[in-house]
C-alpha positions as CSV (number, residue, x, y, z in Angstrom):
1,X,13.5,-19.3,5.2
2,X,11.6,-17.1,3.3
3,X,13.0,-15.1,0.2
4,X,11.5,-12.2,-1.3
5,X,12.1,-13.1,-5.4
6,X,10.1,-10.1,-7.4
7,X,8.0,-7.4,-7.0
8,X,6.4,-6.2,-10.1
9,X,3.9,-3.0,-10.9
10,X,1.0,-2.2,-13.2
11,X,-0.9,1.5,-13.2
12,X,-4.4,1.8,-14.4
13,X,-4.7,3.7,-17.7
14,X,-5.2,7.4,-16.3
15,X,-3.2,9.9,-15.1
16,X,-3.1,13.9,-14.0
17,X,-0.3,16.0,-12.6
18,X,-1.5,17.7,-9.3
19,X,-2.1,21.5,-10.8
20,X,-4.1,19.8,-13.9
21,X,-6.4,18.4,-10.7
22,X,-7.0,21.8,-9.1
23,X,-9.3,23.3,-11.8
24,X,-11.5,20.4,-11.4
25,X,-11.3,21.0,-7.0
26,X,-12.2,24.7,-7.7
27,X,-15.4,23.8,-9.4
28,X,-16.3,21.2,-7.2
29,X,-15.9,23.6,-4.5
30,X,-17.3,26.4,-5.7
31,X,-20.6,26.8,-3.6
32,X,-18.0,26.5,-0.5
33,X,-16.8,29.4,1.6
34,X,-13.7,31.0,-0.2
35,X,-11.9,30.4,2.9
36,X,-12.4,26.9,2.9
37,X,-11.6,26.7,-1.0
38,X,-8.0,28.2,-0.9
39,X,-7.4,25.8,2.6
40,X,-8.5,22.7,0.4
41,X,-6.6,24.2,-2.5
42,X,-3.3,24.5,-0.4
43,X,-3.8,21.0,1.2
44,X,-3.6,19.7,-2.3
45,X,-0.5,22.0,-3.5
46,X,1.1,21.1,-0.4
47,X,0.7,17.3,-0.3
48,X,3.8,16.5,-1.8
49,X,2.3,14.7,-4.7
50,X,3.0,15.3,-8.3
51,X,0.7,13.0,-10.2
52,X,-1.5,10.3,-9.5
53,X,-2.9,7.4,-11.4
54,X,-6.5,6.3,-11.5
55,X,-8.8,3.2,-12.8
56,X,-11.4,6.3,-13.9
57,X,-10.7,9.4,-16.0
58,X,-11.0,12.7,-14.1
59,X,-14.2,13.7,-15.2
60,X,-15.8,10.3,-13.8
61,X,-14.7,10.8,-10.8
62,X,-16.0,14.0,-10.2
63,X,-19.6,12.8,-11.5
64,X,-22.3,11.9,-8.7
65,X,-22.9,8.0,-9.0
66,X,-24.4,5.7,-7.2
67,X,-21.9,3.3,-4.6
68,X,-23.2,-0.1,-6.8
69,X,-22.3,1.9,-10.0
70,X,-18.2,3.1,-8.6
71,X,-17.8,-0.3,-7.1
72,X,-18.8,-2.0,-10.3
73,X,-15.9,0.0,-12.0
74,X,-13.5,-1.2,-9.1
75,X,-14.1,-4.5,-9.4
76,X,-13.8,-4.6,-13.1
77,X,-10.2,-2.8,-12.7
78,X,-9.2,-4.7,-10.2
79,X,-9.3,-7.8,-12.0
80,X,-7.6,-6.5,-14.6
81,X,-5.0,-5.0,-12.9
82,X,-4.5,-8.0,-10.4
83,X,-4.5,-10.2,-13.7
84,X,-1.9,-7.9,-15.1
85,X,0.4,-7.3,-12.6
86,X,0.9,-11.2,-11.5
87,X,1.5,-12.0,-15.0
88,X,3.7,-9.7,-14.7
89,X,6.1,-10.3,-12.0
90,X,5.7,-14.6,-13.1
91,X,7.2,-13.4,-16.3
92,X,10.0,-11.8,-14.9
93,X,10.9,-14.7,-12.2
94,X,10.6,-17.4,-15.1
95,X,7.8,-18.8,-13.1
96,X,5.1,-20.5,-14.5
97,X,1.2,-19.7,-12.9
98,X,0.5,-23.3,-11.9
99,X,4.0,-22.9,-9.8
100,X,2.6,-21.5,-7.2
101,X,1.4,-23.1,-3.6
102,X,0.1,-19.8,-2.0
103,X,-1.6,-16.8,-3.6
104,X,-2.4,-13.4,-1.6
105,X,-4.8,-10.8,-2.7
106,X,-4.6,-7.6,-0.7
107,X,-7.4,-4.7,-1.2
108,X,-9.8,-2.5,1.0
109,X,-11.2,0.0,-1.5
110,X,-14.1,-1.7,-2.6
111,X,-16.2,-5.1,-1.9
112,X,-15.2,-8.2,-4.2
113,X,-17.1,-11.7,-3.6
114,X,-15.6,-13.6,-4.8
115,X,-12.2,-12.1,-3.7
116,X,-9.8,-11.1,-6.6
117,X,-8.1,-14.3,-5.9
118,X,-10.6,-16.7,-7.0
119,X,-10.2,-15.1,-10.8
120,X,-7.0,-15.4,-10.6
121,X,-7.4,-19.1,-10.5
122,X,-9.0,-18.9,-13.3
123,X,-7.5,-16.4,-15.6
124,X,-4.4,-17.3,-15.2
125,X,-4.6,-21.2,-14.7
126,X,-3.3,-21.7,-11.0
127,X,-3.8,-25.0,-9.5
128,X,-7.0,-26.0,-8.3
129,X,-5.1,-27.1,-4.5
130,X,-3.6,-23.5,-4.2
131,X,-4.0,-22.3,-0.7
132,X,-5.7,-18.7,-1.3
133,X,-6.1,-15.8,1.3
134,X,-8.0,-12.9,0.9
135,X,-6.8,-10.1,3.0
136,X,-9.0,-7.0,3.4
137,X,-10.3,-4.3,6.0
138,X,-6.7,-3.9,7.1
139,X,-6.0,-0.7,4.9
140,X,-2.6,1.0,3.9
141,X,-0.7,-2.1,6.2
142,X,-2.1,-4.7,4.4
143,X,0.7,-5.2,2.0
144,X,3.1,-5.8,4.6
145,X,0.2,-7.9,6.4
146,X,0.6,-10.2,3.0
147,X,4.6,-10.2,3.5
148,X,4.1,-11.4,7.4
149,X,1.1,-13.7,5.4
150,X,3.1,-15.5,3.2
151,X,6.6,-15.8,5.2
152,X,4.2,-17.5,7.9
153,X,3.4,-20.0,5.0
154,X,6.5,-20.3,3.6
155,X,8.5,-21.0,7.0
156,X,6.4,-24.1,7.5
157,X,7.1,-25.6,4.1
158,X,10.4,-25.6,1.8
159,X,9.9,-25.4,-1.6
160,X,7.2,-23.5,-1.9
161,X,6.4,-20.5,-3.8
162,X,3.5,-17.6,-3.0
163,X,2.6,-14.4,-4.4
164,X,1.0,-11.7,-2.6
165,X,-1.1,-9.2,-5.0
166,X,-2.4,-5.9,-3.6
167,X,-4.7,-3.6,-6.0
168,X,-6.3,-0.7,-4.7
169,X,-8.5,2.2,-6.2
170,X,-8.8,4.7,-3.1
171,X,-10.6,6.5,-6.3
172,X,-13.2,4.5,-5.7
173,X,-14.2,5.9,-2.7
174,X,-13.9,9.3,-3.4
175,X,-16.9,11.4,-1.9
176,X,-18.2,13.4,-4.1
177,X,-20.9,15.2,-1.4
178,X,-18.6,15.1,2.0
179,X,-17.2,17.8,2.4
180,X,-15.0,16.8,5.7
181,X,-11.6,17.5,6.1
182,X,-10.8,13.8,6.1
183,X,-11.9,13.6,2.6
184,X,-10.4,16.4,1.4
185,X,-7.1,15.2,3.0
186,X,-7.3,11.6,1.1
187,X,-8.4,13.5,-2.0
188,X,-5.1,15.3,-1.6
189,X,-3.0,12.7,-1.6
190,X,-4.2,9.4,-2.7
191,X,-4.0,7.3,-6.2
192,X,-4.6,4.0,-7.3
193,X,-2.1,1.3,-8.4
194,X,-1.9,-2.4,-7.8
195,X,1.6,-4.6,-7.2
196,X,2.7,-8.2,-6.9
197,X,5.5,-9.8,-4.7
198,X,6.7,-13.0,-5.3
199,X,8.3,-15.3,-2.5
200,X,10.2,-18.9,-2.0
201,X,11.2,-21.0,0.5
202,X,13.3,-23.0,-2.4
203,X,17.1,-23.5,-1.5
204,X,19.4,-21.5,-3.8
205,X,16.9,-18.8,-4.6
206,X,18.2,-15.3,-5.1
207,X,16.6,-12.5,-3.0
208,X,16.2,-10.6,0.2
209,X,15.3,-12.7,3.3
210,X,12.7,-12.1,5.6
211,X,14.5,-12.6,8.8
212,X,11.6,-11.5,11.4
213,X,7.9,-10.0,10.7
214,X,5.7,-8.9,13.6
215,X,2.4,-6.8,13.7
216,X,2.2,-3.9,16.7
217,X,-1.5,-3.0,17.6
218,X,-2.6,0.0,19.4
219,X,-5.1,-0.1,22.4
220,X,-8.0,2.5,22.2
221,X,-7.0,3.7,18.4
222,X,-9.9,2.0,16.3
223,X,-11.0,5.8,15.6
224,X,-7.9,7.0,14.0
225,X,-8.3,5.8,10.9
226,X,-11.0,3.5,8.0
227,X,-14.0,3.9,6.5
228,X,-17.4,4.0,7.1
229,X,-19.9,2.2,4.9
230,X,-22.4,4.8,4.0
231,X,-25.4,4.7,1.4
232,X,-23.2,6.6,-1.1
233,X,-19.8,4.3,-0.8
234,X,-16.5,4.3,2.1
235,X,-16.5,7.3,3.7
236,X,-13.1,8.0,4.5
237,X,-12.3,8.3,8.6
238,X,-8.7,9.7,9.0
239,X,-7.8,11.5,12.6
240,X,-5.3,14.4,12.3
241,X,-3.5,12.9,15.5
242,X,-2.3,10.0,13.3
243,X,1.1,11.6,12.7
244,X,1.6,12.2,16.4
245,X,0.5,9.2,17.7
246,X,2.9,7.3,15.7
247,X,5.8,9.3,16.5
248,X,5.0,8.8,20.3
249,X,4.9,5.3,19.7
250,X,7.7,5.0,17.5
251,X,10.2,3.4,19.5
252,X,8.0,0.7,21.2
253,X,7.5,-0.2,17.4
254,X,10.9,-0.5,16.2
255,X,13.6,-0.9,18.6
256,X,12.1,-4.2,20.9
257,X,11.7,-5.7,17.1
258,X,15.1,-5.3,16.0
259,X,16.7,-5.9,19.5
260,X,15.0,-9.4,19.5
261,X,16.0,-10.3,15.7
262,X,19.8,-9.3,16.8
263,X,19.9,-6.1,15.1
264,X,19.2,-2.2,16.0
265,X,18.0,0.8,14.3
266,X,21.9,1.8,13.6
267,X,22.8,-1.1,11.7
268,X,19.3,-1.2,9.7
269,X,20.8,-0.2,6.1
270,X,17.9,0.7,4.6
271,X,14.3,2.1,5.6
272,X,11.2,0.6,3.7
273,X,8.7,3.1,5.0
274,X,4.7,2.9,3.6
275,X,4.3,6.8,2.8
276,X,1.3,7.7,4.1
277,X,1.4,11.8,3.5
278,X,3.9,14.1,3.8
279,X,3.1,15.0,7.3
280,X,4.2,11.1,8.5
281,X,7.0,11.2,5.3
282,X,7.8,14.4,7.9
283,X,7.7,12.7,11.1
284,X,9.5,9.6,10.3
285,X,12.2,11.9,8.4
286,X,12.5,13.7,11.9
287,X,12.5,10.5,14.1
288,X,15.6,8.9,11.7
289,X,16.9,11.4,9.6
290,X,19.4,12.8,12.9
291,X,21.0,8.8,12.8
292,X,21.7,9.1,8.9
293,X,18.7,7.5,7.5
294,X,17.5,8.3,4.3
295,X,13.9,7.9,3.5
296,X,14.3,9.4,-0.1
297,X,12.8,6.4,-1.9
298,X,9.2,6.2,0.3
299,X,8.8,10.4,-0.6
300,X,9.7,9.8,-4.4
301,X,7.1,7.2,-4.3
302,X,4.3,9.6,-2.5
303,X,5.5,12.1,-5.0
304,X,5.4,10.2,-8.3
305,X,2.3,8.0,-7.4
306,X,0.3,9.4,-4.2
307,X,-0.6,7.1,-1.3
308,X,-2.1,3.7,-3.4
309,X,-3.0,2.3,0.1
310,X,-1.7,-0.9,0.4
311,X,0.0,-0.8,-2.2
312,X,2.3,2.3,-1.9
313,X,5.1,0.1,0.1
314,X,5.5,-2.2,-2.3
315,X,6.7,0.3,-4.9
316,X,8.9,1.6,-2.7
317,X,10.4,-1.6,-1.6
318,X,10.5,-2.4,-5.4
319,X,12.9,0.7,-6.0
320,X,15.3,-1.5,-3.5
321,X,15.2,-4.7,-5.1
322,X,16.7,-3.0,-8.5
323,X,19.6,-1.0,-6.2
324,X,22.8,-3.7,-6.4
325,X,22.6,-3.9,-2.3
326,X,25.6,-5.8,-0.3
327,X,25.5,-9.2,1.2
328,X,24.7,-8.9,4.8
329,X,22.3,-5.2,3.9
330,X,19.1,-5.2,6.1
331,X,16.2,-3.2,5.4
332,X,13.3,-2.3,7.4
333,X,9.9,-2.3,5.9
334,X,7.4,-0.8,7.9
335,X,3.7,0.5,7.1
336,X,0.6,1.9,9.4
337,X,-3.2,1.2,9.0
338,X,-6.6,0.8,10.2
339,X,-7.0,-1.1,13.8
340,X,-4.8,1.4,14.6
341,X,-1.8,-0.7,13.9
342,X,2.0,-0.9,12.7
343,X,3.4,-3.6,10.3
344,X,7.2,-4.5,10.3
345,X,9.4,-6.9,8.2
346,X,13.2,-7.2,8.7
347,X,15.0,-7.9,5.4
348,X,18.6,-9.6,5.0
349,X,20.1,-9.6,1.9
């Protein structure tokens, strides 16, 4: 069985609280109708996030440059903050880097080839016969696509150990010349951050076990969300039906998972939700909120980070690996992305 050991976080150097960002939106919108301005302006006031972390000061990212010149900066950042962060979370296990059988990388805001993975290796001295999976184009779900990833390993093997590492710099893709709604939506609400969770199938292991994982993919939904490669970087595709479409699909998502694990929405302790903005913070809140279900943790993260794509669950479901939690708790972790498509992991502690 699969265990759930560590997660560990690292935030790139820079930082701004929202209303220090507006300035900065007013002058990038200035030659925009006023209209438009104080729409854009309340989109960001109202996004329910307080401060946001970034690989590139302010000021860089609202200067034109070219797509070769922001994904240089990504990839520089991301290897450090991959580096970083699994350092990190091996530290605090008592694990040593050569330890490991499986290492995931997780990121879809910029183009690394090699994959983050492969300097990991290196840096860090991982064994040359680690099994390594790169896992990208799968958006805000991806870290729970590394969870499902790496119980999948670890259930056909005892003894092993894997880490999944997600780093994401949605900064990266920031538009500086689309003025779409879609972009001034993620602008809103997105920040960058990476995180690193550490998994065993070793006997005696403390931790949180994954007792079932299972991915749920919409038909006819490729539109909803991603990007679109474009001369000047990832354009940002984000359909405003997003928060609609999941709530009419919410309980073909959840309650047919836990039914066939032995469990229900009732006795789930704990919800894990990926917070993707406040409008699906909103929805989920409605959806669970009249059974009891507190979702406190996923809008504190959204509030003291932004959406980090892939990475945003993580932190969350790092807030309930510190909580003392009871023998015999479940959580569910859940996330959304690109495809369109839902991600789920039942926990057992």
């Amino acid at each position: 069985m699969a265990r759930i050991v560590n997660v560990a976080k690292e935030l790139p150097p820079f930082s701004r609280d929202t209303q220090a960002i507006l300035p900065y939106v007013q002058h990038w919108l200035a030659d925009q109708e006023e209209r438009f301005r104080r729409k854009v302006l309340k989109i960001f006031e109202g996004a329910g996030v307080d401060c946001r972390y970034g690989i590139m000061d302010i000021d860089e990212v609202f200067t034109a440059t070219s797509f070769e010149e922001k994904n240089a900066i990504y990839v520089r950042e991301m290897k450090r903050l991959g580096k970083n962060v699994l350092k990190k979370a091996l530290e605090n296990q008592g694990w040593s880097a050569d330890s490991l059988d499986y290492i995931i990388t997780v990121s879809c805001t910029g183009i690394m080839i090699p994959s983050l993975d492969a300097y990991l290796v290196n840096d860090l001295g991982l064994r040359q016969d680690v099994v390594r999976l790169p896992v990208t184009e799968m958006g805000c779900a991806a870290g729970v696509s590394g969870l499902i990833y790496a119980a999948n390993f670890l259930r056909g093997a005892s003894g092993k150990r894997a880490a999944v590492v997600a780093v994401e710099s949605p900064t990266a893709t920031f538009q500086l010349q689309d003025f779409s709604m879609a972009n001034m939506v993620s602008a809103a609400i997105f920040g960058d951050g990476a995180a690193c969770v550490l998994l065993s199938s070793e006997e005696n292991i403390e931790g949180p076990a994954i007792i079932g994982e299972e991915m749920y993919h919409f038909y006819e939904a490729t539109h909803m969300m991603g990007f679109d490669l474009t001369n000047t970087g990832l354009k940002m595709i984000l359909d405003p039906a997003v928060p609609e479409v999941i709530a009419a699909h919410f309980e073909a998502i959840v309650h047919p998972f836990l039914k066939k694990h032995g469990t229900s929405i009732e006795k789930v302790d704990h919800l894990i939700f990926h917070p993707g903005g406040r409008k699906i913070v909103q929805t989920v809140d409605e959806l669970f909120g009249k059974l009891g279900k507190s979702i406190e943790e996923t809008r504190e993260v959204l509030r003291a980070y932004g959406n980090m794509s892939s990475v945003t669950v993580l932190y969350v479901l790092e807030r309930f690996m510190e909580k003392q939690l009871k023998r015999g708790e479940q959580g569910l972790i859940l996330s959304f992305g690109p495809g369109f498509s839902a991600q789920r992991v039942l926990l057992e502690w």
